[in-house]
N, C-alpha and C positions, 0 to 999 in steps of 0.2 A: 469540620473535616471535609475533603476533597471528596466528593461522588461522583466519578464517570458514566455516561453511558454508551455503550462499548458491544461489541459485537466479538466471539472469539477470532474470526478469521478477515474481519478487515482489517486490510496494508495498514490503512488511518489509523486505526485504534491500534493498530500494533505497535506504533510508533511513538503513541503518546502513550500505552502503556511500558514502553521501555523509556522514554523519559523519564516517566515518575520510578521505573525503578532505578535507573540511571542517581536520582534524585534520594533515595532510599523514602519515598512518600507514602504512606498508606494512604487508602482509598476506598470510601464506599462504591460496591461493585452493584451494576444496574447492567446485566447484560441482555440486548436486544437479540431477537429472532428476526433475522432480516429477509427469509423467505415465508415466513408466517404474516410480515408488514407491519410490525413492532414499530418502526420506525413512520409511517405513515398514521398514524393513531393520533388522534387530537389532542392528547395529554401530552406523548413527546413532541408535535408539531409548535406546541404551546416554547416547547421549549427552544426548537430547533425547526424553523418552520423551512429548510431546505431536504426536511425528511431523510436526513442521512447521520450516520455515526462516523466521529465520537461526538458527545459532546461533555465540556467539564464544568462543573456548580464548584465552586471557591465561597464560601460563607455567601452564599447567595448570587454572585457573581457570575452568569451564563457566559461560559466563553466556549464559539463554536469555530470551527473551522481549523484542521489536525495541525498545520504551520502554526495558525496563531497559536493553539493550544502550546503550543512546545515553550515558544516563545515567550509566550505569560509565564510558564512552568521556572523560565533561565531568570526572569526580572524577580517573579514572587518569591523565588524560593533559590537566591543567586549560588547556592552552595551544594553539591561540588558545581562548578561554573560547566555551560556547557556550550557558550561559544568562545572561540579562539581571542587570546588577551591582543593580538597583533590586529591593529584593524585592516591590512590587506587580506589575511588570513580569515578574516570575519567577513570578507566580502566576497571573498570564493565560499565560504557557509553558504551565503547568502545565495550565491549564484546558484548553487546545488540545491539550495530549497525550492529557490521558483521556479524554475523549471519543472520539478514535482508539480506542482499546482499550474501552471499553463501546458505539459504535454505528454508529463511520463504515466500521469495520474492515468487519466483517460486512451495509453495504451495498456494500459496494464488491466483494467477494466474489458477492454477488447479482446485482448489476449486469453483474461480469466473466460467470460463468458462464452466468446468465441470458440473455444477448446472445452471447458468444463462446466461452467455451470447452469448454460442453457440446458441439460438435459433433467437438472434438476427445478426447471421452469416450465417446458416443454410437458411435461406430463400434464401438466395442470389443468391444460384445453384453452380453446382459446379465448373462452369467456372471459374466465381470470387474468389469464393473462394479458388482456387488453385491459380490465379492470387497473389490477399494479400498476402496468405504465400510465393510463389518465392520471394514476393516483401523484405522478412522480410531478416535482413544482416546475422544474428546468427544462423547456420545452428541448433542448438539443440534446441532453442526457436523455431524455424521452425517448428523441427518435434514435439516438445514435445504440440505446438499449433493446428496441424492439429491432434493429438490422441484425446485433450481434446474434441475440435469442434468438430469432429466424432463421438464419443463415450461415452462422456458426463461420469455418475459416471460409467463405466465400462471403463474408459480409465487403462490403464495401468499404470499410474502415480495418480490415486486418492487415492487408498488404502493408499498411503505412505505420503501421501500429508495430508491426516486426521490425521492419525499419529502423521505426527510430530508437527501439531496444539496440539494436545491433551498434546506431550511433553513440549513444549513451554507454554502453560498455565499453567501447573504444574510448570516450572521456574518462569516463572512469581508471581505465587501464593506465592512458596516460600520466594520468595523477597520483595514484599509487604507486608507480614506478619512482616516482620522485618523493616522495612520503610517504609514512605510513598508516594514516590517515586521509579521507576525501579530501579535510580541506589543511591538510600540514599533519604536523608531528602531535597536534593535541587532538586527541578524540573529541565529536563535537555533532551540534543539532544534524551536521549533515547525514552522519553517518549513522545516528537515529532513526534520522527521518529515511532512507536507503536502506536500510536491514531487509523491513518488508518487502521491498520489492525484488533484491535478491532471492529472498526465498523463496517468494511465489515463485518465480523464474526456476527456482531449484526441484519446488512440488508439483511444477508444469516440466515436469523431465527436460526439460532445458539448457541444460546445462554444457551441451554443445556450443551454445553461443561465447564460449570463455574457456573452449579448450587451447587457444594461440596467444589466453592472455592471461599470462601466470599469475598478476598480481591480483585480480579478482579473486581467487578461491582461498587465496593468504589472506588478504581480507578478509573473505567472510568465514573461514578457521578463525580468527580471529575475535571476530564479532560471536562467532557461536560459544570462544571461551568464557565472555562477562556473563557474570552472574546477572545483569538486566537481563541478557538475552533469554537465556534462563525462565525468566518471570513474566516476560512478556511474550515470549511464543509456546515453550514449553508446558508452560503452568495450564495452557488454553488449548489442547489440542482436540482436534477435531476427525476422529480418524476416517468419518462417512467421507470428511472434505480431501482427506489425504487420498483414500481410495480412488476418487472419484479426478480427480490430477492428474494421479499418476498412470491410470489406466486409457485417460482422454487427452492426454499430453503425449503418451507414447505414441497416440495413432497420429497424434496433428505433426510432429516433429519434423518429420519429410516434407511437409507442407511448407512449416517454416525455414527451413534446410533451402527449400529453393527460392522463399523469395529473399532471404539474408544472402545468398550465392549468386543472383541474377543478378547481370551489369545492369 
């Protein structure tokens, strides 16, 4: 049987738990406490020594990292298929996935902390909290974690980090105007892998950034009707994390307002 280990409210795992529901897969369920440092524990290190979630066991088979996860998820288990049968089609998937993993990942982490969940690190003192980041293996997540946590939207990394949101939803936009899906007419890894980060974007009261773009919010009406979505954010909710968004997204939004408005 397939075992994840999974965290309710990360993008990552959100992703790969809407593939396996995508997939109708059951799954032993291993869910991590990622502010208690679950993920930093020598047992899961053993497993996943980049100390972060998800990761998937397949009859013994450690497969880490949330892109490849999906990707293992489309070859192991090819049925319903979930990248596009057209290989030009499969390579606009493609484009839409890497880019996750080289730029939107790491604003969206900036965005999160930056706004919301430094205050739930901040309490801590700075003992620990200097602890966690030694703890963390990726010296640039390191430092780029302790600016956000510090500094919140005056980090050094937000101005760019809104940015490139703002660029990304204009791709976006583009593309759904012409389909109705990210990458064409078939639903697919990309639009998967993108769920979570519309929604953060959604539970960071954000959602200004796609009032000029129609075909965003039909998307993700869309994406809220499958029953994956259902199973993978629904099933998992977290309402201390909802509260805690919505009330520190509302104060950052003017923030973001002006640097997505600045020539």
């Amino acid at each position: 049987m397939l075992a994840l280990y999974h965290n309710d409210m990360s993008v990552c795992a959100q992703k790969v738990r809407m593939t396996l529901a995508e997939k109708r897969l059951p799954w032993e369920n291993h869910h991590l406490d990622l502010r208690a440092g679950d993920q930093q524990k020598s047992e899961y290190l053993k497993l996943n020594p980049n100390a972060v979630v998800p990761t998937l066991v397949d009859d013994g088979e450690v497969i880490i990292e949330s892109t490849v996860i999906c990707e293992y998820l489309d070859d192991a288990y090819p049925e319903p298929a979930l990248r596009p049968k057209h290989h030009a089609a499969r390579a606009r998937m493609r484009l839409w996935t890497k880019q996750l993993d080289e730029t939107i990942h790491a604003a969206t982490s900036t965005l999160s902390n930056g706004i919301a969940f430094r205050h739930q690190k901040l309490i801590w003192g700075k003992e620990r909290l200097e602890e966690f980041h030694r703890n963390m293996p990726n010296p640039a997540r390191r430092e780029q974690s302790w600016e956000n946590i510090t500094k919140g939207v005056e980090s050094r990394y937000f101005i760019d980090a809104a940015k490139r949101f703002d660029k990304l939803l204009s791709d976006m936009e583009a593309a759904l105007a012409q389909s109705k899906w990210l990458a064409g007419d078939e639903f697919s890894l990309a639009d998967t892998s993108y769920a979570p980060y519309i929604t953060r974007l959604d539970h960071l009261q954000l959602q200004f950034l796609w009032d000029r773009r129609p075909h965003i919010p039909q998307w993700y009406d869309r994406l809220r009707e499958r029953r994956s979505y259902g199973e993978a954010f629904d099933a998992w909710p977290n309402q201390a994390y909802y509260q805690l968004m919505k009330e520190k997204g509302l104060e950052a939004r003017d923030r973001v307002k002006a640097i997505v408005s600045a020539e």
